[in-house]
N, C-alpha and C positions, 0 to 999 in steps of 0.2 A: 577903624578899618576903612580902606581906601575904598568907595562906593562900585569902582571898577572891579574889586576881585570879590564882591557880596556872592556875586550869582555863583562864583565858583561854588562857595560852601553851601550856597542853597541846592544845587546841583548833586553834591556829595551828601548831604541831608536826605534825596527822592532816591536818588541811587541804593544808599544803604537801606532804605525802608522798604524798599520794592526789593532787596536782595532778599531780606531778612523774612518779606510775605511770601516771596518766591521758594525759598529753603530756609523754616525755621532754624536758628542754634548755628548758621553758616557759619556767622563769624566768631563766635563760642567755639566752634570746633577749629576755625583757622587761627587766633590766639594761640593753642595749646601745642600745634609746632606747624614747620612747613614738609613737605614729603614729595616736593616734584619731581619727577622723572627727566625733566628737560631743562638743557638749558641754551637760553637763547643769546648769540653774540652777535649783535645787531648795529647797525646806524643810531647814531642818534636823531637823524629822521623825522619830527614831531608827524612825519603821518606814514609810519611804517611801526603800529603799536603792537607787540609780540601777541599778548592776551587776544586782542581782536582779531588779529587776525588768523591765529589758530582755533579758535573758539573753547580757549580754555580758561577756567576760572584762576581769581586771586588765588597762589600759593600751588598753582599746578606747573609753571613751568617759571626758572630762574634766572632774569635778566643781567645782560651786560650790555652798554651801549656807549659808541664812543661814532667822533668822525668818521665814515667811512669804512666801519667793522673794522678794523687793525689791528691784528694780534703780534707782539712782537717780544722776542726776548727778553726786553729791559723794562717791559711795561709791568711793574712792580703791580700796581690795579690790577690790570688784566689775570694778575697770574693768580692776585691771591683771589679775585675772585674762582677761579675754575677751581682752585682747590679747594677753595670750602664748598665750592656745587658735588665736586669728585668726591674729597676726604669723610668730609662733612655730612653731606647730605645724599650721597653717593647720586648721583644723577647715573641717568644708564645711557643718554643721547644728551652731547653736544653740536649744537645747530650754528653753525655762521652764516646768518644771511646779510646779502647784501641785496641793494633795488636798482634797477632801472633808474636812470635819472638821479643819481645820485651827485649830487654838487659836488662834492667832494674829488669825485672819479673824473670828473669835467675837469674839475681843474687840474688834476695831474695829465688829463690827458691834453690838455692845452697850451699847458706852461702856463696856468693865470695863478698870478699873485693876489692871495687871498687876507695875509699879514701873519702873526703868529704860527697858524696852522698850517702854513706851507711847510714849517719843519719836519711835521708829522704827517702829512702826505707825501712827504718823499719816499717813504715807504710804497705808496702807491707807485709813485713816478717810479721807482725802483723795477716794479714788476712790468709797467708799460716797454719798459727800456729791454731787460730779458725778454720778452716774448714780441720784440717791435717787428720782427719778420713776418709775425700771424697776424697784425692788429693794422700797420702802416698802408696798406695795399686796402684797404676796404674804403668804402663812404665813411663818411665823418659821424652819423648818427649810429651808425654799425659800433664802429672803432669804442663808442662809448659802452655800448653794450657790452660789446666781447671784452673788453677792459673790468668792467663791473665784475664780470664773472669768472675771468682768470684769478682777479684780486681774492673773489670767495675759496678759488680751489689755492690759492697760495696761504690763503689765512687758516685753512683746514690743516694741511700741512703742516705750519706754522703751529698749531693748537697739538697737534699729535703727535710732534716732536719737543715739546713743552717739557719736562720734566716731571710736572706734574701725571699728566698721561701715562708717558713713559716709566712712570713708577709703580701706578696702578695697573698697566698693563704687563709688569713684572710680579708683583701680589696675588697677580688673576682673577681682577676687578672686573668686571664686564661693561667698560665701559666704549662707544663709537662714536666719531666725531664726522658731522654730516657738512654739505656745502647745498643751501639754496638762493636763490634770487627771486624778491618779491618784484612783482610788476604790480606801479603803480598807475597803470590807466585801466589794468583792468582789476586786482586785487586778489591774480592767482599769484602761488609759489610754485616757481618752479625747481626740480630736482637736480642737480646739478653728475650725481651721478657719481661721486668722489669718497663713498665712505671709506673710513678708515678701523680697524676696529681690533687689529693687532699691530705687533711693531715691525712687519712683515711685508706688509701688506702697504707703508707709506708710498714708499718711492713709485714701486707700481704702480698704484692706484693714480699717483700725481702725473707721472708718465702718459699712461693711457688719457687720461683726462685731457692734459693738454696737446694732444698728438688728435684731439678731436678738431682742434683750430687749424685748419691749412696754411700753410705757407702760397705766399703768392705765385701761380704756376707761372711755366715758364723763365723766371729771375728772380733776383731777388728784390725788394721792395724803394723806393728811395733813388730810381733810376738805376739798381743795380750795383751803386755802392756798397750795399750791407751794413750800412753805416745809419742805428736811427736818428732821428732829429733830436738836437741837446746831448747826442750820446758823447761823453768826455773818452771815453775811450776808443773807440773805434773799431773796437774789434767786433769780429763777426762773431754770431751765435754759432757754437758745432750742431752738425746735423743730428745726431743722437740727441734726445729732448734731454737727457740728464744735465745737457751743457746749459743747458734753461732752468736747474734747479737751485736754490740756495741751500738745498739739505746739503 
């Protein structure tokens, strides 16, 4: 064993024992199945860890974590995981958070070539480009934020028009699919205010949400072109936010 990764298992050693002194049979009773109620679709982040920071134990809430939280049609992963959390394990709250500060969202909101993983933040770039009228006109530290947190109310969306969802919500599954953003300087989540929890209720819900970001008064952004930066097409967004939707 490599002397550098010792401490991990001696770590894992005090942890489990101090679990075990904490709540005899813990992990006797997590063994015999898992029963979460939540599941989390997150950053992959190394310091946005789901458990800690809701304060729930092993086998209470059902992780997914990828760059940048990204849910998207073709992502074969993504999907099967929600439906063994749904099918499976019936979860009754789906979470997508995303953070502050998220590398990932930097770089689509920048243009920066990262290698491989630029393919799959296009996705992101994708949503920066649709909502470039609400995000273009702000400060630059702003633009990242507001960026971060459209990308969560699009990946909501994204999640409750899934198939998966949408089949449960035709069964009469009680399942809801929520949008927050951890902030990492201070370690609150904040609610983003986007549930979703029939199939009624998406567009709506995605509508009001992003009709909370202003457009820049007065003109439009970019000198009043309409036109955002890298945008290959050039066309302006319609006033009605729906013209902002990929549902």
């Amino acid at each position: 064993m490599r002397e550098e990764l010792k401490h991990l298992l001696d770590n894992n050693r005090r942890w489990a024992a101090a679990t075990n002194a904490r709540e005899p049979g813990f992990f006797t009773r997590l063994a015999q199945q898992q029963s979460p109620r939540y599941m989390w679709i997150g950053c992959a982040d190394s310091r946005v860890p789901a458990n800690e920071i809701t304060g729930l134990d092993p086998g209470e809430v059902f992780v997914h974590r990828n760059v940048a939280n990204v849910v998207v049609h073709s992502d074969l992963n993504a999907l099967s995981t929600i439906q063994f959390a749904v099918e499976h394990l019936k979860v009754e709250h789906i979470i997508v958070v995303g953070h502050y500060g998220c590398a990932g969202v930097r770089a689509a909101m920048r243009g920066l070539r990262v290698g491989l993983a630029d393919n799959w933040l296009r996705h992101v770039h994708d949503v920066r480009l649709r909502h470039r009228k609400r995000i273009d006109h702000l400060p630059e530290p702003e633009q990242e934020n507001i960026l971060c947190e459209m990308n969560v109310i699009e990946q909501v969306g994204n999640v409750a028009l899934s198939t998966v969802v949408q089949d449960a919500w035709a069964r009469g599954q009680k399942v809801s699919v929520h949008g927050w953003v951890y902030g990492l300087s201070d370690g609150l989540l904040k609610d983003l205010q986007v549930t979703m929890d029939r199939p009624e209720t998406v567009v709506q819900v995605f509508g009001a949400a992003i009709k909370r970001y202003p457009r820049q008064a007065g003109g439009e952004a970019n000198g009043g072109t309409g036109n955002g930066a890298g945008d290959p097409s050039g066309d302006d967004v319609d006033d009605d936010v729906s013209g902002e939707t990929t549902f």
